[in-house]
Backbone atoms as SQL, in Angstrom:
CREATE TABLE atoms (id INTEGER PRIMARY KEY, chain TEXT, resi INTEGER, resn TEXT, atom TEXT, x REAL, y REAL, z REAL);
INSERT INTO atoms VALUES
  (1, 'A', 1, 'UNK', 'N', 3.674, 13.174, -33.272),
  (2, 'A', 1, 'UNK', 'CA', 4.291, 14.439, -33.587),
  (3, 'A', 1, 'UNK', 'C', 3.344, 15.376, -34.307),
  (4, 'A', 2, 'UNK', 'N', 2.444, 14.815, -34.326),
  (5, 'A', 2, 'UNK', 'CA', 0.942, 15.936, -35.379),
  (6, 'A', 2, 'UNK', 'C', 0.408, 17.289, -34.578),
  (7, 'A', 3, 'UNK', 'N', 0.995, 17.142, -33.044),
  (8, 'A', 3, 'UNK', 'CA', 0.547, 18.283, -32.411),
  (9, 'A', 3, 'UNK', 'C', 1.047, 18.954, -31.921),
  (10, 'A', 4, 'UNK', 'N', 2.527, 18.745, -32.197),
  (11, 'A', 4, 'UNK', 'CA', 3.383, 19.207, -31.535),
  (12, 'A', 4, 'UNK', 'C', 4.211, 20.701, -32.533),
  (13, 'A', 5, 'UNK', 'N', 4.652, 21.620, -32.148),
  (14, 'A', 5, 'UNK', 'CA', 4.942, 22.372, -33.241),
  (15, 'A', 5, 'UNK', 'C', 6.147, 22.318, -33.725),
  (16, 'A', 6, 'UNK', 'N', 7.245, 21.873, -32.557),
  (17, 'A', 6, 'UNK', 'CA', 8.673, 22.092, -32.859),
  (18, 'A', 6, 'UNK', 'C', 8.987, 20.535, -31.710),
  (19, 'A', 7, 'UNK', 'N', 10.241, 20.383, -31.909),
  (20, 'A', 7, 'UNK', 'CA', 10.898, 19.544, -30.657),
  (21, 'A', 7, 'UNK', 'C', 10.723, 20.191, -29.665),
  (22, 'A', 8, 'UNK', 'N', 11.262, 21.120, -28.922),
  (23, 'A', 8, 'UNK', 'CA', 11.179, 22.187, -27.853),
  (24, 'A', 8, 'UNK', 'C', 9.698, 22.054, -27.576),
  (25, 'A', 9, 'UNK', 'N', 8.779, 22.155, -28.343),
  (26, 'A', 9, 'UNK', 'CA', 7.069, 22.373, -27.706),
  (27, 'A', 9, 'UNK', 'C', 7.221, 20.743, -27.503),
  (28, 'A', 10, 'UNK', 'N', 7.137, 19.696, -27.923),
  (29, 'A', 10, 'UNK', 'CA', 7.290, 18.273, -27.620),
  (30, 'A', 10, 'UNK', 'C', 7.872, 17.824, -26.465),
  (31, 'A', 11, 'UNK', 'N', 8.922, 18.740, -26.102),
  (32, 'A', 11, 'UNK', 'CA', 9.816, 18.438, -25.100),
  (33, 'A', 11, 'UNK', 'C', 8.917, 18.813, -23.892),
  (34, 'A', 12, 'UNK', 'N', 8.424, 19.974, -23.864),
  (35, 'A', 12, 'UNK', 'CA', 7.423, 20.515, -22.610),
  (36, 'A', 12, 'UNK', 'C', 6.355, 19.938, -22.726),
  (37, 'A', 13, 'UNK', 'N', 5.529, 19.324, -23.423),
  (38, 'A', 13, 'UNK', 'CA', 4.522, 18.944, -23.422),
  (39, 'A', 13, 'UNK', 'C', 4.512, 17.413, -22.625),
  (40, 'A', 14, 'UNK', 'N', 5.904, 16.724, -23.085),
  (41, 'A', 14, 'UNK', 'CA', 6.229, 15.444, -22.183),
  (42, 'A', 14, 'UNK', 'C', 6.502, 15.820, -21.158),
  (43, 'A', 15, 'UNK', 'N', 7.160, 16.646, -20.534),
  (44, 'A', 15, 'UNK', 'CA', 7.848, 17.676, -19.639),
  (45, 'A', 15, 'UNK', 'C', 6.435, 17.490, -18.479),
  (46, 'A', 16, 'UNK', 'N', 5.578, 18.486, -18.655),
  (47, 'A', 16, 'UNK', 'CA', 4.325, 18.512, -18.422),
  (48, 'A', 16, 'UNK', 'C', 3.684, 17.205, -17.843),
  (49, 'A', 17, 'UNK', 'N', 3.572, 16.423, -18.877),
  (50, 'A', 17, 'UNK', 'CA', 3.047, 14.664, -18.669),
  (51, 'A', 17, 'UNK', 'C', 3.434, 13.992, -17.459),
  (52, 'A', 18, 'UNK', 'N', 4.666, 14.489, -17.468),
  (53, 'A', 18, 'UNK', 'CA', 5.443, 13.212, -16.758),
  (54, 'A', 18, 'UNK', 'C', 5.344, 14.399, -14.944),
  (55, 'A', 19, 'UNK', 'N', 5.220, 15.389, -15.154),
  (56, 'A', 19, 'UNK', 'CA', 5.043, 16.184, -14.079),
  (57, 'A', 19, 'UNK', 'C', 3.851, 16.155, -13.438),
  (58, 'A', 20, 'UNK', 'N', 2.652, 16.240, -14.643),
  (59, 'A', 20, 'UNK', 'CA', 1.741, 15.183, -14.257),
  (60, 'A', 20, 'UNK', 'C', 1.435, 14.289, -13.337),
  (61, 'A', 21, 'UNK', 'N', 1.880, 12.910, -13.722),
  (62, 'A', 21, 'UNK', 'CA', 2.237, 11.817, -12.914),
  (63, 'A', 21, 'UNK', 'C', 2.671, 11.787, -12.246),
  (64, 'A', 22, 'UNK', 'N', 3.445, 12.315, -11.773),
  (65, 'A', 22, 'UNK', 'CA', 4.499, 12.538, -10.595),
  (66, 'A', 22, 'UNK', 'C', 3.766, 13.595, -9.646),
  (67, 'A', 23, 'UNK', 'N', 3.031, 14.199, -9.468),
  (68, 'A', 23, 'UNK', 'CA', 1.648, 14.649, -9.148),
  (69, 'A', 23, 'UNK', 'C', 0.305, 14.168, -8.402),
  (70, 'A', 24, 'UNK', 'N', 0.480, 13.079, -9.189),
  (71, 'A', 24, 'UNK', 'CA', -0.981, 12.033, -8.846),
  (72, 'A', 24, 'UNK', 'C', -0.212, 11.508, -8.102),
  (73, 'A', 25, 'UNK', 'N', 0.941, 10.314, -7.743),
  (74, 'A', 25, 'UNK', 'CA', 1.171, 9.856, -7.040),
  (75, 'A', 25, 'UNK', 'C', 1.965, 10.293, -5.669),
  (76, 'A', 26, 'UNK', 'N', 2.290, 11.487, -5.819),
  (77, 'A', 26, 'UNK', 'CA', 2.528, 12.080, -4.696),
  (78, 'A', 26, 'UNK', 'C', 1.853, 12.890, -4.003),
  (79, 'A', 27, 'UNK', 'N', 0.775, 13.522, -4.379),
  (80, 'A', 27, 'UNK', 'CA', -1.071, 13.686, -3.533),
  (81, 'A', 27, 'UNK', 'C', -1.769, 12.778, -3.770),
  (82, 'A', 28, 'UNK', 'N', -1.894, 11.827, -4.410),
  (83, 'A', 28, 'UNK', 'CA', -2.923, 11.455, -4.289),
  (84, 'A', 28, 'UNK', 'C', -2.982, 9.604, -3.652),
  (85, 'A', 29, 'UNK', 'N', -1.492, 9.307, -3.488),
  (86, 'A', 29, 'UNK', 'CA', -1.452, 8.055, -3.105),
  (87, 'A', 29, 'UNK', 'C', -1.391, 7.739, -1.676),
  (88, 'A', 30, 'UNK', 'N', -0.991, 9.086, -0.884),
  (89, 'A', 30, 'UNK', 'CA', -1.034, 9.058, 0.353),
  (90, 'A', 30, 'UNK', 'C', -2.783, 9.373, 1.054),
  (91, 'A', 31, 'UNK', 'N', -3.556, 10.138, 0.065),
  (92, 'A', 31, 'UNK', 'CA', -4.735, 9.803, 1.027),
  (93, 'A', 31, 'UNK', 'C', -5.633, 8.774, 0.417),
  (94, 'A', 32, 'UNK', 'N', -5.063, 7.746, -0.241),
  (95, 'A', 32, 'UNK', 'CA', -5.363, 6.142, -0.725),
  (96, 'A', 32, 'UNK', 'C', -5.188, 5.809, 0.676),
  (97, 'A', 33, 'UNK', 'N', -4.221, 6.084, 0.594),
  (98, 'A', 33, 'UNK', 'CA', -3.437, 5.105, 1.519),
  (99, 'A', 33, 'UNK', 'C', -4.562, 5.255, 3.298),
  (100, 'A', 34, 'UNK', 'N', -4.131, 6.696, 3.443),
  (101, 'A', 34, 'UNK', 'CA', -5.239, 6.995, 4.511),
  (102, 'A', 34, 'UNK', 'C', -6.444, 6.660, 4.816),
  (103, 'A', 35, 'UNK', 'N', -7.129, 6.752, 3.582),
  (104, 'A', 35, 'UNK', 'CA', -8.478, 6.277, 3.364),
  (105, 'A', 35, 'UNK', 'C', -8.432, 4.673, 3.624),
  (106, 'A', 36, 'UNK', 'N', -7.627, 3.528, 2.637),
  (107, 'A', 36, 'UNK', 'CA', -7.812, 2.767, 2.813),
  (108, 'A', 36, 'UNK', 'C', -7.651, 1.799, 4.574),
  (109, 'A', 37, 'UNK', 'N', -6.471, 2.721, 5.256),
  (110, 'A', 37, 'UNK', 'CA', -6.314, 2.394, 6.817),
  (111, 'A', 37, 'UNK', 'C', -7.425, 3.055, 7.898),
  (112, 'A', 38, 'UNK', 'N', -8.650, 3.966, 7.050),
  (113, 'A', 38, 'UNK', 'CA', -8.860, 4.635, 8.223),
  (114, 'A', 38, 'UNK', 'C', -9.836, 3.682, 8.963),
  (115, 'A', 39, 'UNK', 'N', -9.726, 3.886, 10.457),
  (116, 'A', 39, 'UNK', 'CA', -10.746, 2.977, 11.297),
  (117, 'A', 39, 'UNK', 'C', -9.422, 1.547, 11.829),
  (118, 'A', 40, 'UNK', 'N', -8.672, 1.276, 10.755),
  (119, 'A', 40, 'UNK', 'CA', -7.805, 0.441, 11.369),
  (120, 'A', 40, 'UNK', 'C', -7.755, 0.151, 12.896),
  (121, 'A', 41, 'UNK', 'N', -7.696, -0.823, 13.464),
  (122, 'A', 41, 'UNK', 'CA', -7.525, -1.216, 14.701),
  (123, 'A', 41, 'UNK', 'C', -5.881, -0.373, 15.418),
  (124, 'A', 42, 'UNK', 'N', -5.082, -1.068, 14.152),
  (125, 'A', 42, 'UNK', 'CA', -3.466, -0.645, 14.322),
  (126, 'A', 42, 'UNK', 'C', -3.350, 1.277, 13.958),
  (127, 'A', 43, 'UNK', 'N', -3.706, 1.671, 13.491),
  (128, 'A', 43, 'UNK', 'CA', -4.099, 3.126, 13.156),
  (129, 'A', 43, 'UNK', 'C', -4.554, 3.601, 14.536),
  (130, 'A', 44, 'UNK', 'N', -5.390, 3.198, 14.931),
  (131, 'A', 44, 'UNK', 'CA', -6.465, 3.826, 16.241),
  (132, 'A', 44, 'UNK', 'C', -5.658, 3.673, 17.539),
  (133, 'A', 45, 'UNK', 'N', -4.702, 2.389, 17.561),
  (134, 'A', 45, 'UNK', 'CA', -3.281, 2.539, 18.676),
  (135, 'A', 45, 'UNK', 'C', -2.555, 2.948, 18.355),
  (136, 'A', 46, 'UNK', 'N', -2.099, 3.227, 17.005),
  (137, 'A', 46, 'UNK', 'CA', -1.199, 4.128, 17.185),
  (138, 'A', 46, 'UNK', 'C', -1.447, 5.737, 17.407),
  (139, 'A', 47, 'UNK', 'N', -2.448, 6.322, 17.533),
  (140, 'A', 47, 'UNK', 'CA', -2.894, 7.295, 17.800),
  (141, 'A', 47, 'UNK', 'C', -2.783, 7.583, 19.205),
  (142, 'A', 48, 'UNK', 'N', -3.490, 5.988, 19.955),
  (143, 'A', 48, 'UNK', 'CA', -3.830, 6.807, 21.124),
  (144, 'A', 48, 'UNK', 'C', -1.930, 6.865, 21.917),
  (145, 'A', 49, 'UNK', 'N', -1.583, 5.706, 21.337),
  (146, 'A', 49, 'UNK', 'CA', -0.251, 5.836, 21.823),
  (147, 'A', 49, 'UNK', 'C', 1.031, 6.737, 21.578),
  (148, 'A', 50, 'UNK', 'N', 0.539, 7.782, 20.683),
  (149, 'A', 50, 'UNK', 'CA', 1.166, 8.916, 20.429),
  (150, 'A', 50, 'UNK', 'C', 0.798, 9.491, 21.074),
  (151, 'A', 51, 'UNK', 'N', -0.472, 9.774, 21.437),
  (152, 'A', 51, 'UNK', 'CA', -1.145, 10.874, 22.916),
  (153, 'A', 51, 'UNK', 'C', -0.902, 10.277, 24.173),
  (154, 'A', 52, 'UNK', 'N', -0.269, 9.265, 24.237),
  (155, 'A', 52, 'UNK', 'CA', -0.049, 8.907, 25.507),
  (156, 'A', 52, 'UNK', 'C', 1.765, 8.630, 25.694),
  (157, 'A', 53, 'UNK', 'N', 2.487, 8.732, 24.762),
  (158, 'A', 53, 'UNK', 'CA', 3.855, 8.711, 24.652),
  (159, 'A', 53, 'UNK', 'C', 4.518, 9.501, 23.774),
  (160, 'A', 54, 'UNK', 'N', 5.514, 9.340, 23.749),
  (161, 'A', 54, 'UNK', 'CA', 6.309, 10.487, 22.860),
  (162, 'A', 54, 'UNK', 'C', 6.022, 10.208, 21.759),
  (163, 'A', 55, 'UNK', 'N', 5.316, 10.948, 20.834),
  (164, 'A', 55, 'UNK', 'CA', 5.144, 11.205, 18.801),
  (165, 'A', 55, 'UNK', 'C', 5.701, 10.929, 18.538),
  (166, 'A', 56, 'UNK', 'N', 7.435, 11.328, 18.633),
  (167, 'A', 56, 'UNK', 'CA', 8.067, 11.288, 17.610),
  (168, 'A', 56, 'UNK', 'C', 8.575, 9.577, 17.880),
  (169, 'A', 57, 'UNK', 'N', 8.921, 9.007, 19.156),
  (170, 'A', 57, 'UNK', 'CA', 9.089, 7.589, 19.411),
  (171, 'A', 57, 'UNK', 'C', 8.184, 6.515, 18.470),
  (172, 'A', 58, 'UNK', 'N', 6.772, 7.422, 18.451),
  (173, 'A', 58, 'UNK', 'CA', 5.606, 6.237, 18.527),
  (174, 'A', 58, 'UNK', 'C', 5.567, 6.173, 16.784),
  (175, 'A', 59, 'UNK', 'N', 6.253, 7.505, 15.952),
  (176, 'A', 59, 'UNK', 'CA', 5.792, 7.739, 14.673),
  (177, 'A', 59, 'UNK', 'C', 7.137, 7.016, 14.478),
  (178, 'A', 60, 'UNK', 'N', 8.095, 7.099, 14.588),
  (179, 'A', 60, 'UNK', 'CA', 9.552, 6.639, 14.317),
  (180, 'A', 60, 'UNK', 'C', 9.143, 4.688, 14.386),
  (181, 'A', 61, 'UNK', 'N', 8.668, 3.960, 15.348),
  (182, 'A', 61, 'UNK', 'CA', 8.540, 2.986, 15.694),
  (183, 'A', 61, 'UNK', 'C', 7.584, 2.591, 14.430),
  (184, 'A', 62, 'UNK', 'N', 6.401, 3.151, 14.455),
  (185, 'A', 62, 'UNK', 'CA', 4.911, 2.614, 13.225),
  (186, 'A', 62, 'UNK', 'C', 5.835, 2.694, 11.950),
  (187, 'A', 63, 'UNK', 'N', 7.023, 3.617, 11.813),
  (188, 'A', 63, 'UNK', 'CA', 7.242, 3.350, 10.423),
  (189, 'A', 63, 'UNK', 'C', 8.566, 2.461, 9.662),
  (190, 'A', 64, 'UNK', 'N', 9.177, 2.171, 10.806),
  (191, 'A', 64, 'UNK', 'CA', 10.010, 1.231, 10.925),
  (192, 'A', 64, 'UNK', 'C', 9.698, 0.033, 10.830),
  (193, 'A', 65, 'UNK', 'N', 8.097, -0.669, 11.660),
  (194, 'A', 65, 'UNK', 'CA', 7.517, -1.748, 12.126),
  (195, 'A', 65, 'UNK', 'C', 6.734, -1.637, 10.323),
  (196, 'A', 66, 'UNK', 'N', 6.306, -0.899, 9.651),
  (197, 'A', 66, 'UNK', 'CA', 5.690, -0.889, 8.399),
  (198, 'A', 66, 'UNK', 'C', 7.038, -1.680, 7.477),
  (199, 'A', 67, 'UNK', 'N', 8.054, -0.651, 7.349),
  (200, 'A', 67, 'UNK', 'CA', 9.214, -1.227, 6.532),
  (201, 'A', 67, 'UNK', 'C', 9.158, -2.511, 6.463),
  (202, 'A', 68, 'UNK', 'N', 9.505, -3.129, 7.767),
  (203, 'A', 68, 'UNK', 'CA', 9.746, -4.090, 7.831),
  (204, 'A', 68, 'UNK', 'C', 8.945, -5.156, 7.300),
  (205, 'A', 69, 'UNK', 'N', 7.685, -4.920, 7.834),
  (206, 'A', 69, 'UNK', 'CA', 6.197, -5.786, 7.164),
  (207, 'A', 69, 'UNK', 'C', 6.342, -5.970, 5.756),
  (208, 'A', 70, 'UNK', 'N', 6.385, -4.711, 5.040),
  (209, 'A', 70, 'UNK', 'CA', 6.621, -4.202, 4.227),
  (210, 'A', 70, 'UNK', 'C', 7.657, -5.256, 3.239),
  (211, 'A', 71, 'UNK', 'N', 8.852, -5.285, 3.386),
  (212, 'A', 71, 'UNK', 'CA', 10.163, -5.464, 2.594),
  (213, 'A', 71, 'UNK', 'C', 10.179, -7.112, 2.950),
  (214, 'A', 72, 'UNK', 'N', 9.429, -7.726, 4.238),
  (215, 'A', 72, 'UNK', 'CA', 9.172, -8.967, 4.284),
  (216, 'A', 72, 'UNK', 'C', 8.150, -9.733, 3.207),
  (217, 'A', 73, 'UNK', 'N', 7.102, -9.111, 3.069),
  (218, 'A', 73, 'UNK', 'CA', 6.016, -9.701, 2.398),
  (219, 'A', 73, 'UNK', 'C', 6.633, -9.079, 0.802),
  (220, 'A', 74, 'UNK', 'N', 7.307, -8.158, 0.594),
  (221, 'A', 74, 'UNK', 'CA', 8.108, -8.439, -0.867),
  (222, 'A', 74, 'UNK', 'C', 9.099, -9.632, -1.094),
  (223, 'A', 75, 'UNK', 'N', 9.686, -9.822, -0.134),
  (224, 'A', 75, 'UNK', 'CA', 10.961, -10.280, -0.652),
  (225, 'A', 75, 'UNK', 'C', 10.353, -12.414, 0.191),
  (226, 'A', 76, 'UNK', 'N', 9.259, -12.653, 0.558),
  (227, 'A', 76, 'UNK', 'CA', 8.583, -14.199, 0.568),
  (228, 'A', 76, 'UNK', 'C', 7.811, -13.453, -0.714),
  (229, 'A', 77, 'UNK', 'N', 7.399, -12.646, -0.679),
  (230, 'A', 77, 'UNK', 'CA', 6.197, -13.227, -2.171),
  (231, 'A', 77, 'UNK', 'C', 7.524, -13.380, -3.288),
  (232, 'A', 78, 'UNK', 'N', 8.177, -12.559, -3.619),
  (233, 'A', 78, 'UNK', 'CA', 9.380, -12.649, -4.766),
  (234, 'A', 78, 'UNK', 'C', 10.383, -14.403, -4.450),
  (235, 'A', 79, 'UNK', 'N', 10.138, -14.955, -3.132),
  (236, 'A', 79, 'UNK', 'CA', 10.325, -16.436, -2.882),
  (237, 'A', 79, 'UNK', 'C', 9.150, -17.181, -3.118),
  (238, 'A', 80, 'UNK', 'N', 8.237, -16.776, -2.720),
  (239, 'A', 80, 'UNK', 'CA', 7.480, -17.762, -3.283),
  (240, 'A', 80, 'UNK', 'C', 7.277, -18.058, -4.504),
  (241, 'A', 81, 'UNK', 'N', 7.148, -16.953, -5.941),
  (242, 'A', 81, 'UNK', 'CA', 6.800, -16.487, -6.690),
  (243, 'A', 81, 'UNK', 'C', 7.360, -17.564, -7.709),
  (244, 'A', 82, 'UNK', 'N', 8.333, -17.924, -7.117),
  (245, 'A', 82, 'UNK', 'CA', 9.615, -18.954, -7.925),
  (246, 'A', 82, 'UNK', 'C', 8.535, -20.623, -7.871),
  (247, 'A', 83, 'UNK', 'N', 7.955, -20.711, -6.960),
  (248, 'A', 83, 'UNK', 'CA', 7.424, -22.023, -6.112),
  (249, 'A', 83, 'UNK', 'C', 5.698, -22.212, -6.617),
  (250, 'A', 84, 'UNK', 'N', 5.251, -21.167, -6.699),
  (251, 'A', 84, 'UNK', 'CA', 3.425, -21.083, -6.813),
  (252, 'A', 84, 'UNK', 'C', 3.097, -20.469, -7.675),
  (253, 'A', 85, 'UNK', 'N', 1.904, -20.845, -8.537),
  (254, 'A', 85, 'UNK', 'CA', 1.391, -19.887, -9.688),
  (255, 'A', 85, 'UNK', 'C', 0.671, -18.740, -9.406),
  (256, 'A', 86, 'UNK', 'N', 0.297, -17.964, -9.930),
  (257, 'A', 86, 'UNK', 'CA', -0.961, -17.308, -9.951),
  (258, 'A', 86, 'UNK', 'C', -2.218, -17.749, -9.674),
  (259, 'A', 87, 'UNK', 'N', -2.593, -18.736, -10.178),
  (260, 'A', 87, 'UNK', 'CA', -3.817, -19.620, -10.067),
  (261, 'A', 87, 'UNK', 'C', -3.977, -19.825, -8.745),
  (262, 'A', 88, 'UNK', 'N', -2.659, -20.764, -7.826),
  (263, 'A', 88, 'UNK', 'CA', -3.046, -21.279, -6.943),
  (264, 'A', 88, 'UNK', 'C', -2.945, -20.432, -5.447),
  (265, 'A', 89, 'UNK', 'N', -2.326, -19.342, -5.996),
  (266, 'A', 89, 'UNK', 'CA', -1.878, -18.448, -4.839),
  (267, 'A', 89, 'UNK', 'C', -3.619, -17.432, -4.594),
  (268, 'A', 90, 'UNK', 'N', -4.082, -17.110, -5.667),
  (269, 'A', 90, 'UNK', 'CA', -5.838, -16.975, -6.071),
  (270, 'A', 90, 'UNK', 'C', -6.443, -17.566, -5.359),
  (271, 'A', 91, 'UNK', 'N', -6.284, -19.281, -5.715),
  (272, 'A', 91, 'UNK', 'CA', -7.665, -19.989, -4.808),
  (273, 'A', 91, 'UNK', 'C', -7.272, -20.282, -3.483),
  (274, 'A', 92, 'UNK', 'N', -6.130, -20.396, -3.073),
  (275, 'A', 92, 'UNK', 'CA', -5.375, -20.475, -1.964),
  (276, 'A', 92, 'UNK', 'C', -6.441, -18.792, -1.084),
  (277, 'A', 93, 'UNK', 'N', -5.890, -17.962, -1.548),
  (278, 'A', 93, 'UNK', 'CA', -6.800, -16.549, -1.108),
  (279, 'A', 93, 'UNK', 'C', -7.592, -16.560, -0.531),
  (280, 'A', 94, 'UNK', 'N', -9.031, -17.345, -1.588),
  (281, 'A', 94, 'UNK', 'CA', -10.195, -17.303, -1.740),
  (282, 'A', 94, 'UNK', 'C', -10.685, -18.684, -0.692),
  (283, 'A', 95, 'UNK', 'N', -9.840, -19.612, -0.763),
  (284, 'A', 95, 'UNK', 'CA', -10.329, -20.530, 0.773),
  (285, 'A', 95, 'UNK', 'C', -10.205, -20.314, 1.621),
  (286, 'A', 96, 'UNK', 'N', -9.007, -19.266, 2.011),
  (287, 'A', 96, 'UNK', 'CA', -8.551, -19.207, 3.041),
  (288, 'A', 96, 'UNK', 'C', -9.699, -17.857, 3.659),
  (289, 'A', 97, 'UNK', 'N', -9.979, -17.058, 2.708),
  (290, 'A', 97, 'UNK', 'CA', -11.032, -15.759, 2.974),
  (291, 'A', 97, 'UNK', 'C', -12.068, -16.577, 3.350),
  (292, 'A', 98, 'UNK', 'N', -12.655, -17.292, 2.824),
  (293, 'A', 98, 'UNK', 'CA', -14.224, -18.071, 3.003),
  (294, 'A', 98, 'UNK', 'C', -14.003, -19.243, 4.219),
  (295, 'A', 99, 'UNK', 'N', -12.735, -19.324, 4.939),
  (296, 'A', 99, 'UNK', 'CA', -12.177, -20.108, 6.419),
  (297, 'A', 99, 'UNK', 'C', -12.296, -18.921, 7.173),
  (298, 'A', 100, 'UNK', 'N', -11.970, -17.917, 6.887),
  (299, 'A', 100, 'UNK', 'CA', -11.850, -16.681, 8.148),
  (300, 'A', 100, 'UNK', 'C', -13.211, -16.661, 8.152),
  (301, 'A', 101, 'UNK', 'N', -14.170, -16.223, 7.236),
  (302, 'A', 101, 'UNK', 'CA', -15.448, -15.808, 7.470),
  (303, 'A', 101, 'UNK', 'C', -16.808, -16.516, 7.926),
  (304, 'A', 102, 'UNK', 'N', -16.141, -18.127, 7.464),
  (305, 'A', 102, 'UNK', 'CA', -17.165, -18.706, 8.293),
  (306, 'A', 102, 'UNK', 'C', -16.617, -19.153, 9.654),
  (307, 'A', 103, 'UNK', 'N', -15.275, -19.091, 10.366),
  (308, 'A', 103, 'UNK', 'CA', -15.014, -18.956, 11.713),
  (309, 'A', 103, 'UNK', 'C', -15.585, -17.625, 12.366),
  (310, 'A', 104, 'UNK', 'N', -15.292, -16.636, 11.734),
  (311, 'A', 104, 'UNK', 'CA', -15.995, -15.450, 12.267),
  (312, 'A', 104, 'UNK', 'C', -17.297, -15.076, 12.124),
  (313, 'A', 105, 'UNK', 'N', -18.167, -16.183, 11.493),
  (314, 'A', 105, 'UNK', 'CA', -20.171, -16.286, 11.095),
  (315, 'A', 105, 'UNK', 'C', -20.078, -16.899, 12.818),
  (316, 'A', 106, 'UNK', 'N', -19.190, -17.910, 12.831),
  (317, 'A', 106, 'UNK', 'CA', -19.445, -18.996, 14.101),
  (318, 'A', 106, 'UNK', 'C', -18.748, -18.487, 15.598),
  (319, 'A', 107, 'UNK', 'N', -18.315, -17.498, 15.544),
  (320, 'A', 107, 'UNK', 'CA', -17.990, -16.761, 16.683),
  (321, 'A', 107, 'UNK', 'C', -16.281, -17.411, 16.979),
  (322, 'A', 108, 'UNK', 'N', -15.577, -18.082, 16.266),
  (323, 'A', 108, 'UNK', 'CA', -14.108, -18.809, 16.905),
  (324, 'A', 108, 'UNK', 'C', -13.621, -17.214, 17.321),
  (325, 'A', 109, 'UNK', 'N', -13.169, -16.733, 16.304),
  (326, 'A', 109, 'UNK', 'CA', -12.515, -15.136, 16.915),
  (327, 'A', 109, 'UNK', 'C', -13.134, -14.421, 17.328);
């Protein structure tokens, strides 16, 4: 309260803050998001398959098929979550990353 002059200036100043935040994550989480998919395999069909079928079908379908991915891998991790630690769900990760990569050093995929 040392910088604030009155309640009312306190009130806008949180006012402000929280408008803020609400700011960042609504510009700035969607071209995360972009950035982090761009080049995607699944990104790059769904493109061409919007130029080759109806948009609004192909955009209606990608975001339905997301939900779903989506609200699945919440609601097994929130099951698993009950079952596995942190620890082991980690090294579990980390073998399973260093199995993909030396199948894919050795050409399997």
């Amino acid at each position: 309260q040392k910088y604030c002059l009155s309640n009312n200036h306190c009130r806008r100043r949180l006012d402000a803050q929280i408008l803020s935040i609400h700011e960042q994550v609504v510009y700035r989480l969607p071209n995360f998001v972009y950035m982090q998919e761009w080049g995607d395999r699944s990104m790059l069909a769904t493109i061409a398959l919007g130029a080759a079928q109806s948009p609004l079908g192909v955009a209606s379908g990608a975001i339905a098929g997301h939900l779903v991915a989506t609200l699945l891998a919440i609601i097994g991790g929130a099951f698993l979550a009950n079952y596995l630690s942190e620890k082991l769900v980690g090294l579990l990760g980390g073998v399973l990353f260093l199995l993909f990569a030396a199948a894919t050093l050795f050409g399997v995929f």
